[in-house]
C-alpha positions, -999 to 999 in steps of 0.1 A, spaced: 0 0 0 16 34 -8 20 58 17 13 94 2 7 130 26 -23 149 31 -26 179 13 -6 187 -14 22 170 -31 44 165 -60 59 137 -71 91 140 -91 130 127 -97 167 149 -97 175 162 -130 138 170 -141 133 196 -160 92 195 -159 92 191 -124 108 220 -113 86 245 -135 58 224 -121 71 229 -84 70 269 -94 35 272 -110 20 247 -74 39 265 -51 28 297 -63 -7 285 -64 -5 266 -28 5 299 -14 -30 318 -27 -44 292 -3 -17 289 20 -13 255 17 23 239 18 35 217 -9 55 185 0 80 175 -28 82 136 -28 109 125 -51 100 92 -60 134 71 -68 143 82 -30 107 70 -15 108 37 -34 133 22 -8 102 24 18 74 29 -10 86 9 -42 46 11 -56 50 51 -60 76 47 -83 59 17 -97 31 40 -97 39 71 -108 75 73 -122 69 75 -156 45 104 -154 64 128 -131 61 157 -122 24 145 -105 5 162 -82 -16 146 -56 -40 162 -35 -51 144 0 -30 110 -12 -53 112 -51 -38 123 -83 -45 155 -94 -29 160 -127 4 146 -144 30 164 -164 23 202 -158 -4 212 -127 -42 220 -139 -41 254 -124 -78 264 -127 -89 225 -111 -66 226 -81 -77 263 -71 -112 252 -75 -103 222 -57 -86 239 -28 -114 260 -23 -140 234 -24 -118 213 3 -121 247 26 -91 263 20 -96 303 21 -79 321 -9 -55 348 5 -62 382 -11 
């Protein structure tokens, strides 16, 4: 069983390009909610969690919200703001 945080994560591995422009466009979107993003990368986990990689290593950078996928490749802005205020999340002004 894979072991995933609550809230917001991306999943990723070192040298990816992708995921570090995702990691900019989530954090900047987590922080209109003030929400904090956990980076997960998922060659390190896979010595306690070998089913994330399994998972999701061929589709990095993904983003899970509350342990689900979200989106894969690049973050679906206008879903996860909608998403984080439908889960209760006030949008800082």
């Amino acid at each position: 069983m894979q072991t995933t945080p609550r809230g917001v994560a991306l999943l990723t591995r070192a040298g990816c390009h992708s995921c570090t422009h995702a990691l900019e466009v989530l954090s900047e979107v987590c922080r209109e909610f003030d929400v904090a993003v956990t980076v997960v990368d998922v060659d390190e986990a896979a010595t306690e969690s070998p089913d994330l990689r399994a998972e999701y290593g061929d589709r990095v950078p993904v983003v899970l919200l509350d342990g689900i996928e979200h989106s894969y490749w690049e973050v679906d802005v206008p879903r996860l703001r909608a998403d984080l205020a439908r889960a209760g999340h006030p949008k800082n002004v």
